[in-house]
NUBA-561658 format. One line per 10 residues: their letters; for each residue y, x, z of C-alpha. Coordinates in steps of 0.001 Angstrom, whole numbers, always signed. Each point is the difference from the previous one (the first is absolute). Layout:
a = Y X Z | ... $
//
This chain:
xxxxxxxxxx = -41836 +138784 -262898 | -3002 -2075 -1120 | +698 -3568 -1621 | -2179 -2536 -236 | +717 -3863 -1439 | -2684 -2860 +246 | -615 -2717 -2331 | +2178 -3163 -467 | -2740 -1559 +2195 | +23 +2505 +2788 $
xxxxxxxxxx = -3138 +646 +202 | -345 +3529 -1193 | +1652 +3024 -154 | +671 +2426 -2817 | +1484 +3374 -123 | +3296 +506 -1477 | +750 +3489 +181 | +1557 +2699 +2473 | +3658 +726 +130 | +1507 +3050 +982 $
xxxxxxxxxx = +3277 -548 +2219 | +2677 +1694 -1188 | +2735 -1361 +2536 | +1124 -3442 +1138 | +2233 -1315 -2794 | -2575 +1111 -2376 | -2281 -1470 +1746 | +1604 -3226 +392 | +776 -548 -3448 | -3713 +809 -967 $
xxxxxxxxxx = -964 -2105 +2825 | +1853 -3384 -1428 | -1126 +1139 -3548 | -3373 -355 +1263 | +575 -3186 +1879 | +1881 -1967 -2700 | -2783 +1543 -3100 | -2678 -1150 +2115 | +1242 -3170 +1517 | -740 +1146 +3748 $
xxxxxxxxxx = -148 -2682 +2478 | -114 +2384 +2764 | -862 +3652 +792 | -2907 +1087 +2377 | +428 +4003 +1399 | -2468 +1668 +1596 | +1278 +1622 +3381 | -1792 +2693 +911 | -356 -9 +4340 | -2107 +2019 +1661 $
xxxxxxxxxx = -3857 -610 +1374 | +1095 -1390 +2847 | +2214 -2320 -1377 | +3458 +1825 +1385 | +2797 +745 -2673 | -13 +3375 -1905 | +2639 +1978 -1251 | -289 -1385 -3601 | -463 -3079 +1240 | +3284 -177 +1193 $
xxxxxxxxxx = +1511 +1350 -3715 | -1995 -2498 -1469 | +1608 -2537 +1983 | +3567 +1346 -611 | -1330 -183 -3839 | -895 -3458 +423 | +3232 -976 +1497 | +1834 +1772 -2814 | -2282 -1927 -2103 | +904 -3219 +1703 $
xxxxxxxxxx = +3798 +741 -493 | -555 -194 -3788 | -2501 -2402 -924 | -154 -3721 +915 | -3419 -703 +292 | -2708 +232 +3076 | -803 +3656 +968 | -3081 +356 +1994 | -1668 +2310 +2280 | -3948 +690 -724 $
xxxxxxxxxx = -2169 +2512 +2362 | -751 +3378 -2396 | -2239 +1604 +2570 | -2770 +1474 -1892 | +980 -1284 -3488 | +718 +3711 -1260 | -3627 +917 +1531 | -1739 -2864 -1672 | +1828 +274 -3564 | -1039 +3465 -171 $
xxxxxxxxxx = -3527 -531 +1337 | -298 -2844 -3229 | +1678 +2476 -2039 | -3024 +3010 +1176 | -2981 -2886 -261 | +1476 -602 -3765 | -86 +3723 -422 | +3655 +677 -769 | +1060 +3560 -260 | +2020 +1333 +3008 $
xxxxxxxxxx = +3658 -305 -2761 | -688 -3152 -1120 | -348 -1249 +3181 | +3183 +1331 +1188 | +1795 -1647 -2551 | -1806 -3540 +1226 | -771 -19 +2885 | +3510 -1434 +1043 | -395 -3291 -2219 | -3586 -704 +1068 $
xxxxxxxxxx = +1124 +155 +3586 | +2763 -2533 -992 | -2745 -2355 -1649 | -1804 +316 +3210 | +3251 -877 +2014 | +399 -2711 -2029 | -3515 -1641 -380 | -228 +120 +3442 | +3244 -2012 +542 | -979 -2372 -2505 $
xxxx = -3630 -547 +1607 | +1880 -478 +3493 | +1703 -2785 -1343 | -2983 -2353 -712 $
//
């Protein structure tokens, strides 16, 4: 999972890492450590639908995720469009000629800086 914070101002984001799940309370208790360290005002996740717009499969975990998310944190949680993020965070990672590993292990956390730039730009 790709995470991304922006700047005090929100007007850009930055990458903050990837996390690997490794099961709900776990994942909980990371997610408020993250939250609280960071002084998160609300959370933006990318939900990955298909081309035509319709729900996928992981779209619908990532909304049970997000309501298990909203069952533990007190701030805003908010749903972004993904489509194509993936795609384009790998295509930046290619054009900056990043080997094939080292893009694996960002390619997660650019596509959250792209979810989250583009929620940021939508709000001015």
């Amino acid at each position: 999972m790709g995470l991304a914070l922006s700047d005090e101002f929100g007007w850009t984001a930055q990458g903050l890492g990837v996390y690997e799940r490794q099961g709900n309370e776990k994942d909980m208790s990371a997610l408020r450590e993250i939250i609280d360290k960071n002084q998160v005002g609300r959370i933006v996740v990318g939900l990955p639908r298909n081309m035509n717009g319709t729900d996928s499969l992981q779209t619908l975990k990532v909304r049970e995720f997000m309501n298990l998310m909203r069952s533990h944190v007190n701030i805003p949680i908010i749903e972004w469009d993904e489509r194509l993020t993936t795609k384009f965070a790998e295509s930046v990672l290619i054009e900056a000629d990043m080997s094939r590993r080292k893009r694996k292990k960002v390619r997660d956390k650019v596509a959250a800086v792209i979810i989250l730039q583009g929620y940021l730009d939508s709000l001015r």
